[in-house]
NURO-503962 format. One line per field, with one value per residue (C-alpha): residue number from 1; x, y, z. Coordinates in nm, 2 decimals, decimal comma, always signed. Last residue first. Example, Ala and Ser with C-alpha at 12.3 -4.5 7.8 and 13.67 -1.06 7.14 Angstrom:
2
nr <- [2  1]
u <- [+1,37  +1,23]
v <- [-0,11  -0,45]
w <- [+0,71  +0,78]
This chain:
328
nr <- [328  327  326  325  324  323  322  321  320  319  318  317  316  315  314  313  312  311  310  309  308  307  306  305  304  303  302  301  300  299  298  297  296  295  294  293  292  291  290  289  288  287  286  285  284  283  282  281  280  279  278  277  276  275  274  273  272  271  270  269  268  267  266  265  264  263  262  261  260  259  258  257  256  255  254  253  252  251  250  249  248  247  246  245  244  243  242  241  240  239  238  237  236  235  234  233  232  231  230  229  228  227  226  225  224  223  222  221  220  219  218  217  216  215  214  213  212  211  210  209  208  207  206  205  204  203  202  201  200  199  198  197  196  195  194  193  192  191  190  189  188  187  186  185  184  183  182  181  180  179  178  177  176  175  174  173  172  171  170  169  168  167  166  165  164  163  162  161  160  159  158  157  156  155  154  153  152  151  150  149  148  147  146  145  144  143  142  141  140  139  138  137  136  135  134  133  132  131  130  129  128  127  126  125  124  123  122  121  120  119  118  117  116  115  114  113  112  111  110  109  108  107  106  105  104  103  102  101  100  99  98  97  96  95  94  93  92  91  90  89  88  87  86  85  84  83  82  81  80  79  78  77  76  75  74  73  72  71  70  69  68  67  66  65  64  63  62  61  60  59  58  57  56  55  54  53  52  51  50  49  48  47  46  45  44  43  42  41  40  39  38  37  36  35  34  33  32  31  30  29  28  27  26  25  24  23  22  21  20  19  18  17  16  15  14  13  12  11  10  9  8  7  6  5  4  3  2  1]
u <- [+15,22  +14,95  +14,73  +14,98  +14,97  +14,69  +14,88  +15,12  +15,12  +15,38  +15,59  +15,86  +15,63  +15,56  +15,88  +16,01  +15,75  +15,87  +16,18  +16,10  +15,91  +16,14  +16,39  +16,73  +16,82  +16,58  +16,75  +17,11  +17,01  +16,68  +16,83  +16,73  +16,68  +16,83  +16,64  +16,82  +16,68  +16,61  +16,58  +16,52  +16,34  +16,12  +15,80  +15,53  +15,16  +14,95  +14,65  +14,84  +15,19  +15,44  +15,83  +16,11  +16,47  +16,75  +17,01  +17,33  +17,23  +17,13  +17,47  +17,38  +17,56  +17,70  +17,90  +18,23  +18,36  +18,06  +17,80  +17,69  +18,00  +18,00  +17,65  +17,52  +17,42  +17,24  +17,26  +16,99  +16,68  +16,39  +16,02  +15,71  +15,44  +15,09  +14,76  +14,46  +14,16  +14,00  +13,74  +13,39  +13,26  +13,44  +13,70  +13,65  +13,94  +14,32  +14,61  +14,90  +15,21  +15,54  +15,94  +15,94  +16,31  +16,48  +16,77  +16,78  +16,91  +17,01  +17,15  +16,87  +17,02  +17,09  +16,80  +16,79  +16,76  +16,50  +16,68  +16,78  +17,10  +17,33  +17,19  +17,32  +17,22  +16,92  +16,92  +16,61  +16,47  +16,08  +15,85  +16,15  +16,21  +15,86  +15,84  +15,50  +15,37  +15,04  +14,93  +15,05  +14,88  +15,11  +15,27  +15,63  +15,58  +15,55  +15,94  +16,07  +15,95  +16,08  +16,40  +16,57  +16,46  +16,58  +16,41  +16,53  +16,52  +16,35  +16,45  +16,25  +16,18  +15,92  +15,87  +15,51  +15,38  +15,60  +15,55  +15,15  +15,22  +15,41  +15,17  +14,89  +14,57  +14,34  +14,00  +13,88  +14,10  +14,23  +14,54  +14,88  +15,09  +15,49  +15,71  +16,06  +16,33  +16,67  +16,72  +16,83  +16,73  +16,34  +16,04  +16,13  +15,85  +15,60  +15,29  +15,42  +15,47  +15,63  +15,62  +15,92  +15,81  +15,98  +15,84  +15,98  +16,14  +15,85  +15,78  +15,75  +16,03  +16,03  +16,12  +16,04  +16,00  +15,90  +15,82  +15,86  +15,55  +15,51  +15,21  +14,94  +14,67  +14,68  +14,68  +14,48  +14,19  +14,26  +14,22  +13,91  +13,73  +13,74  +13,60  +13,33  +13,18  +12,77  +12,73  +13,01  +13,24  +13,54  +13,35  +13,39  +13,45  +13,55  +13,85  +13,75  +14,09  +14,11  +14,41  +14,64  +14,65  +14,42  +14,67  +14,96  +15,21  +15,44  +15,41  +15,28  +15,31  +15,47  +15,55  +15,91  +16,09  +16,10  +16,36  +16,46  +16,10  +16,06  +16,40  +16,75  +16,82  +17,02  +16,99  +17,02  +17,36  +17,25  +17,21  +17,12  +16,84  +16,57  +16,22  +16,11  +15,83  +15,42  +15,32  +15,29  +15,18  +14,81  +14,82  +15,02  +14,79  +14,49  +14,27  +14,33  +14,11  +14,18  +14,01  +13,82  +13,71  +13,40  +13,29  +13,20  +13,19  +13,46  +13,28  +13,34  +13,71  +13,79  +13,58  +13,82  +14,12  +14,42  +14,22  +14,47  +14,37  +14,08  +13,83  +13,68  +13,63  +13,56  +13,35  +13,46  +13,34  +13,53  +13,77  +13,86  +14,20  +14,13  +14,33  +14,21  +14,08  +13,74  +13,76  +13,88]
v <- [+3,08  +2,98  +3,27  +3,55  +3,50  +3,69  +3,97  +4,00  +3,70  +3,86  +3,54  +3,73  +3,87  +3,47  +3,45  +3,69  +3,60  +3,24  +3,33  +3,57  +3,31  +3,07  +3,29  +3,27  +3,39  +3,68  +3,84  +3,94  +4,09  +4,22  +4,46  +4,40  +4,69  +4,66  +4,65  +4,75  +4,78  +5,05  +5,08  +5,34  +5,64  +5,87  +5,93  +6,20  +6,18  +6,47  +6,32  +6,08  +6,13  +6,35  +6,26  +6,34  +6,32  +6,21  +6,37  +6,27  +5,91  +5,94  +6,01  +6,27  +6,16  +6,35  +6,60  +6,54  +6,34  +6,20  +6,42  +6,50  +6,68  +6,97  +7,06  +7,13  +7,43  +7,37  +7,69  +7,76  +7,50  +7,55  +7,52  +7,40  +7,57  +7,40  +7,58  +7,56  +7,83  +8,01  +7,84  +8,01  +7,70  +7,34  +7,34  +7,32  +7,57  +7,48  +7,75  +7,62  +7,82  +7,82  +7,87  +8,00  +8,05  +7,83  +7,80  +7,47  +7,37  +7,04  +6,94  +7,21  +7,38  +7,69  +7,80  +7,95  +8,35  +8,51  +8,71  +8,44  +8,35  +8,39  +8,30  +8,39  +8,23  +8,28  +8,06  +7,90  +8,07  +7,89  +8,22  +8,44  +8,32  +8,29  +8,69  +8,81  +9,04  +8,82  +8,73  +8,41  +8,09  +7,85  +7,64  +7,76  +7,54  +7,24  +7,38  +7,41  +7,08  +6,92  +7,01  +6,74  +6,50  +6,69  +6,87  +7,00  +7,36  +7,48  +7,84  +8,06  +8,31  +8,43  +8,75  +8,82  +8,46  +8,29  +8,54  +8,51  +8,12  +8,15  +8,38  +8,16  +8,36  +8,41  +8,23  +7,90  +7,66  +7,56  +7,39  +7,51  +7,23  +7,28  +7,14  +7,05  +7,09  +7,01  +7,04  +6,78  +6,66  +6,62  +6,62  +6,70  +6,68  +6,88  +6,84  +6,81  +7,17  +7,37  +7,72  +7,99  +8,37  +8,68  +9,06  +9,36  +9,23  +9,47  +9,15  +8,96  +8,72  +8,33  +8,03  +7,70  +7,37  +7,09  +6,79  +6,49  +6,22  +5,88  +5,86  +5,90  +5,70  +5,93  +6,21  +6,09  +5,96  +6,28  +6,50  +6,34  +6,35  +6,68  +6,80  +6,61  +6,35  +6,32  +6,49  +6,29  +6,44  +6,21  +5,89  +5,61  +5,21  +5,01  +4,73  +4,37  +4,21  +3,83  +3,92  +4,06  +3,76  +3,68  +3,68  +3,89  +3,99  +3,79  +3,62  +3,92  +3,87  +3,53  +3,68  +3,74  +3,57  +3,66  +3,48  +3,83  +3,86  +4,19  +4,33  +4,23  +4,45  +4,77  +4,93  +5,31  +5,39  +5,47  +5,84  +5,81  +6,08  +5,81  +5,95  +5,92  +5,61  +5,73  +5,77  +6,13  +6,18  +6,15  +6,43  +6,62  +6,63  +6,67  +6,87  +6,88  +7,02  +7,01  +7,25  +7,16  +7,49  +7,66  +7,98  +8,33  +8,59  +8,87  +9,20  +9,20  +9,08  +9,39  +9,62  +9,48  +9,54  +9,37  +9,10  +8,87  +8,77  +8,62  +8,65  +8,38  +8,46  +8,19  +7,94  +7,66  +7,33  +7,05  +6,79  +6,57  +6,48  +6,39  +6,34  +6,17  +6,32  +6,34  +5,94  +5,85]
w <- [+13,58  +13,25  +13,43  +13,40  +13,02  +12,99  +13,14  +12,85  +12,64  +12,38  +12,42  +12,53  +12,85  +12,93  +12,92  +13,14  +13,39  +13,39  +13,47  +13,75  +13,94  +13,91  +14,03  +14,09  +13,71  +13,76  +14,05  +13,92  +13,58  +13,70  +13,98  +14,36  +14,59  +14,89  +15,24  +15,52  +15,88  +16,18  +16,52  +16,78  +16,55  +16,71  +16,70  +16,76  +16,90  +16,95  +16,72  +16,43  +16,38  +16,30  +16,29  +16,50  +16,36  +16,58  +16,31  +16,50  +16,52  +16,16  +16,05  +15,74  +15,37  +15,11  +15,36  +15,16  +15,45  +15,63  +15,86  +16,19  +16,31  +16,06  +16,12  +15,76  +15,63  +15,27  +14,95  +14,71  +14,74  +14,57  +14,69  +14,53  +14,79  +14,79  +14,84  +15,07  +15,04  +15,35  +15,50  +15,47  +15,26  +15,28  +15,00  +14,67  +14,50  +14,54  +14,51  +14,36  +14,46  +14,22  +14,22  +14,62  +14,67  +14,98  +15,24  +15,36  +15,73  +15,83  +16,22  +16,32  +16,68  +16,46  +16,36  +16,01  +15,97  +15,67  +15,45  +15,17  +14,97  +15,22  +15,60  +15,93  +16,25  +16,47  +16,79  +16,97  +17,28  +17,16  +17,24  +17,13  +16,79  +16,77  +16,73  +16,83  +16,53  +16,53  +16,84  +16,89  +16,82  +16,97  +16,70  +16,78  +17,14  +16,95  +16,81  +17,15  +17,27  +16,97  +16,93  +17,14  +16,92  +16,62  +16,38  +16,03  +15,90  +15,60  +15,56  +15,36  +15,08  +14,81  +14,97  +14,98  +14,90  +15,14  +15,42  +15,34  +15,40  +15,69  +15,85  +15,83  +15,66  +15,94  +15,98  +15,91  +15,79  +15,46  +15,46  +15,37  +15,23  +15,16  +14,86  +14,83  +14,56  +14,51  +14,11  +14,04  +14,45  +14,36  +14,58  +14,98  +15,18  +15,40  +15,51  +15,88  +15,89  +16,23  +16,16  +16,30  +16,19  +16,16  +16,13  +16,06  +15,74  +15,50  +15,36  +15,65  +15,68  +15,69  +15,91  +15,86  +16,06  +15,80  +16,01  +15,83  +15,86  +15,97  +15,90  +15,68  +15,83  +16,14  +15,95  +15,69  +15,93  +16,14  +15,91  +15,74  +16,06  +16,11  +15,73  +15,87  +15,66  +15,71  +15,35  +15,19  +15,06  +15,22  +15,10  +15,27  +15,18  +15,45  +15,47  +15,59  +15,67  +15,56  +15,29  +15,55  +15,71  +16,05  +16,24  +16,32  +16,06  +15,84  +15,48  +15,29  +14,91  +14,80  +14,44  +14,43  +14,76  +15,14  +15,31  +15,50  +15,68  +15,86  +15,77  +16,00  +16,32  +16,31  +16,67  +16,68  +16,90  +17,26  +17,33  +17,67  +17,66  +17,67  +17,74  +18,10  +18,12  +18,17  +18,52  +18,53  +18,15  +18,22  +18,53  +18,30  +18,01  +18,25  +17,97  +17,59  +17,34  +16,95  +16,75  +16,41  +16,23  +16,18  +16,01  +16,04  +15,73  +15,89  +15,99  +16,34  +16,25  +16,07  +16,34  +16,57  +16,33  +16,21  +15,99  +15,83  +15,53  +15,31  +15,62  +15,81  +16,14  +16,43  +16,58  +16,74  +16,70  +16,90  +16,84  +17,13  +17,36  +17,69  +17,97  +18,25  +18,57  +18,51  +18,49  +18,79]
């Protein structure tokens, strides 16, 4: 029973480390070699056989109230199972530490970390004979004065990713948005192609025109954002014979919208048109089924309800500052 599960571990494998891509045998003979964490998965479908169908019905996403909607100012966590938050024993590690795998911190933090965007963009080699379609789940928008995102290329061992040398060579992209009935499609994008292979063709999505930028967006993505690279930050100390990580600061220069999956003056995106997937820990995704509102309370209207708040206001007049927190 057991040799039949599916498994999903992180194993050695060794491989060439150069600075770029290596288009040669004798290239890659030569390459320094190092070692990178690669997931192995047997008996996926065997697992997966049993498992519930995923839920095409479309059913509206449920709002339901917050996690604890009498909360007050200062009463911390109130819900959650037992023991409280404040009984949990938490440990102490240190990610450089000489028994820490580089490994094991990605999949704390991506597990940890979670849920997480997924970034799917498309670029152009810089001689536009060559296009590309990456899925990135360190990815997130920073700013929208000016609209701006950033990307995160990590260090691994071997070839320089081709999004990344795309980005570096041309400055430009497409950030496109993924939908639940993406996802299959854009997992299969990740597949480590020889290089020159279009993904564009390994996944059967649809190219569509862009203005401001030469790579094409896909078409199925509810959002697509054309972008100009403005900076990369390359990162020194990683693990040696891995080539360096680096973060992209993106800018936006023109959105595409679908039409149906917005408001009026396309300010707002429906979620239940979106159906966004997010990243989680090992092979694991998520979707969204329910959600809540929280507002964000404003001084004027809160503090004259509160006790709590009161008090803190005049402790802070009196100039007490934090010693006054213990006369509360």
């Amino acid at each position: 029973m057991h040799s039949r599960a599916c498994t999903s571990r992180f194993i050695l494998a060794r491989l060439s480390s150069p600075a770029v891509r290596m288009n040669s045998s004798a290239a890659a003979a030569a390459a320094k070699p190092a070692f990178s964490a690669v997931q192995q998965v047997t008996n996926f479908q065997e697992t997966i056989a049993n498992r519930p169908e995923f839920d095409h019905s479309g059913e509206p996403i449920e709002i339901t109230k917050s996690p604890d909607p009498s909360w007050s100012f200062g009463e911390g966590v109130r819900t959650g199972p037992p023991p409280s938050t404040q009984d949990k024993i938490h440990k102490e590690i240190d990610p450089y530490s000489p028994d820490r795998s580089v490994s094991q911190n990605y999949r704390l933090l991506i597990s940890g970390i979670a849920p997480r965007p997924i970034g799917f963009l498309s670029t152009l080699s810089a001689d536009g004979k060559t296009k590309n379609l990456a899925p990135f789940s360190y990815f997130q928008v920073v700013d929208h004065d000016p609209p701006m995102f950033i990307v995160s290329f990590s260090a691994r061992s071997g070839l320089m990713k081709d999004t990344y040398r795309n980005l570096k060579e041309t400055g430009e992209c497409v950030i496109n948005t993924v939908s639940e009935n993406m996802i299959e499609a854009v997992n299969a994008s990740s597949i480590d192609a020889p290089y020159g292979l279009s993904e564009w063709d390994l996944t059967g999505l649809t190219e569509s025109q862009t203005t401001t930028v030469k790579p094409s967006r896909v078409k199925e993505s509810v959002l697509s954002i054309e972008g100009k690279v403005i900076d990369i930050k390359e990162f020194e100390g990683h693990s040696p014979g891995m080539s360096g990580s680096a973060i992209c600061l993106i800018k936006a220069t023109r959105f595409w919208v679908q039409q149906d999956a917005a408001n009026e003056d396309f300010s707002h995106i429906h979620l239940d048109k979106l159906r966004p997937i997010a990243q989680l820990g090992g092979m694991s995704y998520g979707r969204i089924s329910s959600t809540f509102e929280l507002p964000r309370g404003r001084w004027v209207d809160e503090q004259p309800k509160s006790e709590l708040l009161t008090r803190l206001e005049e402790a802070h007049a009196d100039g007490q500052g934090e010693a006054g927190k213990d006369k509360l």
